[in-house]
N, C-alpha and C positions, 0 to 999 in steps of 0.2 A: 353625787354628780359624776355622770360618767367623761374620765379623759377625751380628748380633741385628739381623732386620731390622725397618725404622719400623711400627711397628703401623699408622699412616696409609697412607704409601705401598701395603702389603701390601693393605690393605681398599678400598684402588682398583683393583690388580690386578685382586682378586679377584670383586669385581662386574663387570669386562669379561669375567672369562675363559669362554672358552667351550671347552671339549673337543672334538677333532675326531679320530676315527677315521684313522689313516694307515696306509703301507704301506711298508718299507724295502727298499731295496735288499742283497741280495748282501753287498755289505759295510761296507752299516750308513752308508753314506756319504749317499744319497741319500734322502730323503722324498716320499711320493705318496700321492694323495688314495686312499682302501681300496679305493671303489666302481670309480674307472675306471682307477685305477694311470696317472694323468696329474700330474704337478708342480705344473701352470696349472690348475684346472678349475673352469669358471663354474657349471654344476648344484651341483658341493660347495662351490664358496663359499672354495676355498683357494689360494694364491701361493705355491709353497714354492722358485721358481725363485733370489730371490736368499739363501736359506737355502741352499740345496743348494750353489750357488757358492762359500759361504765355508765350508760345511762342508767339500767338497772342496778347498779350499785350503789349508785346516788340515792335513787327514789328508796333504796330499801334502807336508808341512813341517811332522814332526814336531817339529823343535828350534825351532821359532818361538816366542818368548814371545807370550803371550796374553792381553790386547790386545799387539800389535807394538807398538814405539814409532814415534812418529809420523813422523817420518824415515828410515822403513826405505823403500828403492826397491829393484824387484826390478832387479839389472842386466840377466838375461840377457832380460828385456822387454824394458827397454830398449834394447839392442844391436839384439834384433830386428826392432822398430818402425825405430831407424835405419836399418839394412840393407836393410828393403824400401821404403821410402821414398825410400829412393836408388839402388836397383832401379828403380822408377816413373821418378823424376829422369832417368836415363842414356836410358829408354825414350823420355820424352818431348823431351827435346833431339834425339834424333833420329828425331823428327816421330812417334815409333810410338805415335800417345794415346789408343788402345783397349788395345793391353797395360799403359800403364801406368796408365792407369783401375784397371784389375784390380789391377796391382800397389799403390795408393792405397786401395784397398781393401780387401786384405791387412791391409794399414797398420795402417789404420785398426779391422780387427776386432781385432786385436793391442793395440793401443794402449785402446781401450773394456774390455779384460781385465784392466787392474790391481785389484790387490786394493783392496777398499772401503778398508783401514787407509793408502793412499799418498795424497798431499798430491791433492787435487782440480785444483788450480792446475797440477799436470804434467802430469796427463789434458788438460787444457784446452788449454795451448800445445802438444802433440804433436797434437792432433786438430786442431784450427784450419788447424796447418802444412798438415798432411795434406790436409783437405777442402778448403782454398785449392788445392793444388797439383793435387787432381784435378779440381776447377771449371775450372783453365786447362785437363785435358787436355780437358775435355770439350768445352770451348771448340773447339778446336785440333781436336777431332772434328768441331765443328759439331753437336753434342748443346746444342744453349743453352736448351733448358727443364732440363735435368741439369744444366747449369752455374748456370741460375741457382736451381735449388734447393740445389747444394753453396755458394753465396755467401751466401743465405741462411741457413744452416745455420752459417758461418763469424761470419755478424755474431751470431748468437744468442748464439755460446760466447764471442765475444772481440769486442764491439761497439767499442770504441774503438780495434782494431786497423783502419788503414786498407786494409790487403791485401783485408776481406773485402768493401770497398766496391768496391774496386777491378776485381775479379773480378763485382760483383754487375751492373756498368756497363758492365763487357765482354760478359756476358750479353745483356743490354737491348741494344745496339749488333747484336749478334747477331738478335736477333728483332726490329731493326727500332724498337725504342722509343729513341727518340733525347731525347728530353725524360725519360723516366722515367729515363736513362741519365744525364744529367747533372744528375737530384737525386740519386742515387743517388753520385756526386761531391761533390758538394754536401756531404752527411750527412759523406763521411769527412773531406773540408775541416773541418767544425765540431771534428773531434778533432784532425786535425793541418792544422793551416792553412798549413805550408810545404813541405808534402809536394808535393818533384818533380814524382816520377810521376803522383799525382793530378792536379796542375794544366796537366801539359803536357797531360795526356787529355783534362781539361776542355777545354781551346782546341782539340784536334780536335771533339770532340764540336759546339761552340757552331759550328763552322764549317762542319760537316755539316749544322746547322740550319741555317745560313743559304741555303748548297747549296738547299737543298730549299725556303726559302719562294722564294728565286729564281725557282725549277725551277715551283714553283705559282701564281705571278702569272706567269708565261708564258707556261702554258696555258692558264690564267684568261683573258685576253686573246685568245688563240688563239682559244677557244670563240666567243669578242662577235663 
């Protein structure tokens, strides 16, 4: 039997709702706007991209309770995120960091595919790993505007993890920003203040600055 719904609620509905002409797929899986049988479409005014998503995820798991409970993890995602992650891994320890860009990549569209119903907080530390671990390959390519947008991207999902500072610093070092490089140390320092690896990076970093103002009263002087 289905509940008596709140006459309040219902009379809020129902002054939002507006009726939209759609169009179905084949087999009833899929919705799109009538006029241009598009999912996204800005002229109609309609998003049906992450509706199609979970309708599709339904139909493809008919035994799933619905809502799932909230601790359902799909494994065989899982496995597969691990597996090519560590495909990329194997790749780049042995220097090869354009295949395994790709392979991080992979990864990473794998891992953006779990169902809306899985803990948020697992998407979050799978992705992080991932786009840290391809920031280094990009590194290791010498792509440092790509590394330093994957580090970026790192500190957004998981800002108090220091990896993504770490990575963001190794970037900067790459393009030559030596100062931006080492506030960018700095920031991961504020979350983990005894963090190693930051700090030994740090004292290359500040010693390459030094290098350099050396290097410019030099020539400074040269010039007179």
């Amino acid at each position: 039997m289905m509940p008596t719904p709140d006459p309040a609620l219902q009379a809020l509905i129902e002054e939002d709702f507006r009726p939209v002409p759609i169009s179905l797929s084949d087999d009833l899986h899929t919705a799109r706007c009538l006029e241009h049988r598009l999912e996204k479409c800005e002229p109609c005014d309609v998003d049906f991209v992450n509706l199609n998503r979970l309708s599709t995820l339904l139909a493809n798991n008919p035994n799933l309770l619905c809502p799932p409970p909230s601790n359902v993890v799909t494994q065989k995602l899982s496995q597969m995120v691990s597996a090519t992650k560590d495909e990329g891994n194997t790749l780049f320890k042995s220097g090869l960091h354009t295949a395994a860009v790709n392979r991080y990549t992979a990864a990473a569209n794998f891992a953006i595919n779990r169902p809306p119903w899985e803990g948020n907080q697992l998407m979050r530390e799978e992705l992080s790993t991932i786009i840290s671990n391809r920031s280094a390959a990009f590194t290791g390519a010498h792509d440092y505007v790509s590394a330093l947008a994957d580090a970026d991207c790192v500190i957004a999902i998981r800002k108090p993890w220091s990896k993504g500072h770490f990575r963001k610093a190794k970037a900067l070092v790459g393009l030559h920003k030596l100062r931006d490089a080492a506030d960018a140390v700095k920031v991961g320092l504020s979350y983990e203040p005894t963090n190693t690896e930051l700090l030994a990076y740090l004292a290359d970093i500040e010693k390459a600055l030094k290098k350099d103002v050396k290097q410019e009263t030099a020539e400074a002087k040269t010039e007179q």
